[in-house]
N, C-alpha and C positions, 0 to 999 in steps of 0.2 A: 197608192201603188195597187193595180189591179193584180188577180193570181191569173194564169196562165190559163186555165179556163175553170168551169164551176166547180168541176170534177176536183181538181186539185186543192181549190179552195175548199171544199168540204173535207177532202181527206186530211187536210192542214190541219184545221181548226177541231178536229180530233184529237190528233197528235199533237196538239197542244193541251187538250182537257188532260189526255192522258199522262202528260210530261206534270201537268199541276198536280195530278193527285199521286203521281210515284213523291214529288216534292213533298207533298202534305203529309205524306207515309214517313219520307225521310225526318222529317221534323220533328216528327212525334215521338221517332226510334231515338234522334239527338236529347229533345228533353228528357224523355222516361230517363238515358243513360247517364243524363248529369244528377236527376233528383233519385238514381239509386245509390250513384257512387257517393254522394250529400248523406244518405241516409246511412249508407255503410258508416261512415266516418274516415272516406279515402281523403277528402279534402273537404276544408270550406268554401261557401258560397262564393266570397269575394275572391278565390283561389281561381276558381273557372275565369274573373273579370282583369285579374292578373293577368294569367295564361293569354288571355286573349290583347291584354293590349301589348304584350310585350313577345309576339307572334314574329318570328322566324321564320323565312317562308320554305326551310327544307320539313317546316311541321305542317302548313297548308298553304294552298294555293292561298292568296289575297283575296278571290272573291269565297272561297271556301271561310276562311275566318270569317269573313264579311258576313257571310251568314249566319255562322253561328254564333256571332256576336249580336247580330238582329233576334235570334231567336234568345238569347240571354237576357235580352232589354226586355224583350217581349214578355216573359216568363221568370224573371228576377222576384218576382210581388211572391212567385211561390216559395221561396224559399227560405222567407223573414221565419218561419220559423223553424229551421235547424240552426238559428245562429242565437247563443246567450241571449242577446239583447235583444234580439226580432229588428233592429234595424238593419239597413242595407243605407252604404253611403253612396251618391248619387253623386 
């Protein structure tokens, strides 16, 4: 699929950098906020993996959890140690 002329295509292909890195921004505000509330002692690790498979959609949109259940998979290895045993079950 061609873009409508080059113009358009360059300004596209901005506005997609820029969409990735507000995303990268968002990610990072998601982690920070699970591995404070981990540290506070608001809940455990495996509580976020709860929460997340047993997702109601008046709490998130579907692709919304979808995400941050990717960014949970992704970033799960950090949190073996706020749990007793340092494992995490898989």
């Amino acid at each position: 699929m061609a873009f409508s002329d080059a113009r358009a295509g360059q300004n596209a292909t901005k506005a997609i950098k820029q969409y990735a890195d507000m995303l990268g921004k968002a990610s990072q505000q998601i982690i920070k906020g699970m591995l404070e509330s981990v540290k506070r002692g608001e809940f455990q690790p495996l509580d976020i993996q709860a929460a997340l498979q047993r997702n109601k959609p008046a709490q998130a949109h579907g692709y919304e959890a979808q995400f941050i259940s990717d960014l949970w998979l992704k970033t799960r290895d950090k949190f073996r140690k706020y749990i007793p045993k340092g494992k995490l079950r898989r």
